[in-house]
FIKOLZA-1660 file (N, C-alpha, C; in steps of 0.1 Angstrom, whole numbers, plus 5000, padded with zeros to 4 digits):
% residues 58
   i   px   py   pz ch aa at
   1 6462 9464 3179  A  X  N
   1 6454 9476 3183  A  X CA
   1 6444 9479 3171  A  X  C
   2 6432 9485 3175  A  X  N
   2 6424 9486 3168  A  X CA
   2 6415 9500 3172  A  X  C
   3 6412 9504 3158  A  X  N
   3 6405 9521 3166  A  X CA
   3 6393 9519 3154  A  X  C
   4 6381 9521 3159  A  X  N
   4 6365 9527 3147  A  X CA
   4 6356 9536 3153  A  X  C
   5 6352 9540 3144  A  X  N
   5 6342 9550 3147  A  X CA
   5 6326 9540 3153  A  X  C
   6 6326 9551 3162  A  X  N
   6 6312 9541 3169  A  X CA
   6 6301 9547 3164  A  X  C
   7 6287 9541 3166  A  X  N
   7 6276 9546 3160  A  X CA
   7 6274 9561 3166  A  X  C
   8 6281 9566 3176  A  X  N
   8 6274 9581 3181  A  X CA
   8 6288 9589 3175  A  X  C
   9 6296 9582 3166  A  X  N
   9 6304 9591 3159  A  X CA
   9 6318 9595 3172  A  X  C
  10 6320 9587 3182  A  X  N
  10 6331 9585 3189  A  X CA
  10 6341 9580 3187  A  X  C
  11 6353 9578 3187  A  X  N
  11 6366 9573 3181  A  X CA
  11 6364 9562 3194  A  X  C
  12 6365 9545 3188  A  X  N
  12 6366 9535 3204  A  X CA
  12 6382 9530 3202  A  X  C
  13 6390 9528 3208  A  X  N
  13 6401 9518 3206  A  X CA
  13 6401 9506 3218  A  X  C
  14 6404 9496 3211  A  X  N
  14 6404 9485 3211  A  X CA
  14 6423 9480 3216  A  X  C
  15 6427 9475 3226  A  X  N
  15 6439 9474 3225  A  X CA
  15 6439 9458 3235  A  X  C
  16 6440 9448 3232  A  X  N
  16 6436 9441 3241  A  X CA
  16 6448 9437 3256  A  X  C
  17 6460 9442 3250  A  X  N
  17 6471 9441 3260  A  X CA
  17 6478 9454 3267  A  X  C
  18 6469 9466 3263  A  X  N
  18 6468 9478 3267  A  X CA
  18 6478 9491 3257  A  X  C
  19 6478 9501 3262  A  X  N
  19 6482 9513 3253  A  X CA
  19 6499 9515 3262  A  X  C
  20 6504 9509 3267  A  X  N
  20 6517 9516 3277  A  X CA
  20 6529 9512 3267  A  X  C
  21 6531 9503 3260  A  X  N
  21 6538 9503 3250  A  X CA
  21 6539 9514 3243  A  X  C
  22 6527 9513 3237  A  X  N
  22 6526 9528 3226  A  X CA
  22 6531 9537 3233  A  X  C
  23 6529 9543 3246  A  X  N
  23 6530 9558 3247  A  X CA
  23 6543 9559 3257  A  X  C
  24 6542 9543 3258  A  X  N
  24 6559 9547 3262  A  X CA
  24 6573 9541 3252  A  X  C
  25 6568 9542 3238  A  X  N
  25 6577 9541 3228  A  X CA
  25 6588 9529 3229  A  X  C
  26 6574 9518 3230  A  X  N
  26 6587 9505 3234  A  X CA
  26 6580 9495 3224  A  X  C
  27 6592 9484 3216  A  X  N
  27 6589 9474 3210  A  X CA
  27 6594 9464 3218  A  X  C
  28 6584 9452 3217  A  X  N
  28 6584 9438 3224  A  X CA
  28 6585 9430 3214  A  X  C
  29 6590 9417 3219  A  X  N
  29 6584 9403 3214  A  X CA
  29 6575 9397 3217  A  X  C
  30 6563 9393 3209  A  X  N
  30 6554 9384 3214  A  X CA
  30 6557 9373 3213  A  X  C
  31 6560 9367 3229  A  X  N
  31 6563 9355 3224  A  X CA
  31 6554 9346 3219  A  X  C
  32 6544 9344 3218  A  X  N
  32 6533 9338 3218  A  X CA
  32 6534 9336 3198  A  X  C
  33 6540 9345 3193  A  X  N
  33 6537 9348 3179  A  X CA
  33 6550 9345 3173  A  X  C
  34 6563 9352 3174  A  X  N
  34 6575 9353 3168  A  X CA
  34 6587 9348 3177  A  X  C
  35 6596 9340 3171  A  X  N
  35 6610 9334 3180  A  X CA
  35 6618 9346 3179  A  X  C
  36 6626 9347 3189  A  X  N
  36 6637 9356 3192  A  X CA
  36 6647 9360 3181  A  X  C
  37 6647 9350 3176  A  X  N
  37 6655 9351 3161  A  X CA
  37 6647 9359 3150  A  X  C
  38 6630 9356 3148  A  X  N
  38 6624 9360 3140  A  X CA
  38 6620 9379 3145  A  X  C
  39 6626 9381 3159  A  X  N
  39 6624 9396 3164  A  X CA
  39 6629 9407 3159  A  X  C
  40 6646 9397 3159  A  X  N
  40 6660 9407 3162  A  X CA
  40 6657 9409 3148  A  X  C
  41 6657 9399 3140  A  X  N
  41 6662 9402 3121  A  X CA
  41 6649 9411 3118  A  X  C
  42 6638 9410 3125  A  X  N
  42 6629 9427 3117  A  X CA
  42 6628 9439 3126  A  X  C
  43 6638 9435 3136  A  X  N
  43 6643 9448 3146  A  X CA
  43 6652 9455 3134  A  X  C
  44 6663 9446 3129  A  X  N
  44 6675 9448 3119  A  X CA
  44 6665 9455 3105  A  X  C
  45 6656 9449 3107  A  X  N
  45 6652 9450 3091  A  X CA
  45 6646 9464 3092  A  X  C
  46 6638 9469 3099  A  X  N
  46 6631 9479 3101  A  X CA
  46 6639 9492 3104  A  X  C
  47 6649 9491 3110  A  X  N
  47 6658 9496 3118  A  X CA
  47 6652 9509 3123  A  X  C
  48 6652 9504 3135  A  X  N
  48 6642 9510 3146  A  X CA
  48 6658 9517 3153  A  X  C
  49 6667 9518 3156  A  X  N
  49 6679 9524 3161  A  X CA
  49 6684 9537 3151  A  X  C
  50 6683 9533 3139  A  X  N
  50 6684 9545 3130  A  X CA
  50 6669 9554 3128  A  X  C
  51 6660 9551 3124  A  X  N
  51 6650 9560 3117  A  X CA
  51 6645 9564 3133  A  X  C
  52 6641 9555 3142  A  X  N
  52 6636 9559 3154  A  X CA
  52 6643 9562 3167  A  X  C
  53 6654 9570 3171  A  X  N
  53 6662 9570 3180  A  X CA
  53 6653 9565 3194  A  X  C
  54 6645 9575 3197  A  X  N
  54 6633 9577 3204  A  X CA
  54 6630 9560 3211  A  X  C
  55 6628 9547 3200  A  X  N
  55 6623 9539 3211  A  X CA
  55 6629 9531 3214  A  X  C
  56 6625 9523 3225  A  X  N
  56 6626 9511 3233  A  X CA
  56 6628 9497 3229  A  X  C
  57 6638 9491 3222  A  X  N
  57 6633 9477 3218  A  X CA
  57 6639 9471 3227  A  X  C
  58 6631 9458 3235  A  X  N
  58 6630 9451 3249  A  X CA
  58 6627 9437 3244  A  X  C
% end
């Protein structure tokens, strides 16, 4: 995701796989990027179940 200011001073965001993750408070694997093994251990590492009750990890 990506957000800049545009030349008329507008906020643009840039998301190329869209915003519904974000606002619906969910983490994925990309598979394309990280193995299932390399997901869970910075699921573990981050700890998204403690600090974040709130989201989604799928």
């Amino acid at each position: 995701m990506g957000v800049r200011l545009s030349d008329a001073d507008a906020l643009e965001v840039i998301e190329p796989l869209g915003l519904d993750d974000l606002f619906g408070v969910r983490v994925r694997r990309n598979p394309a990027r990280v193995s299932v093994e390399t997901f869970r251990s910075r699921i573990a590492q981050k700890r998204y179940a403690e600090r974040r009750p709130n989201v989604k990890v799928q």
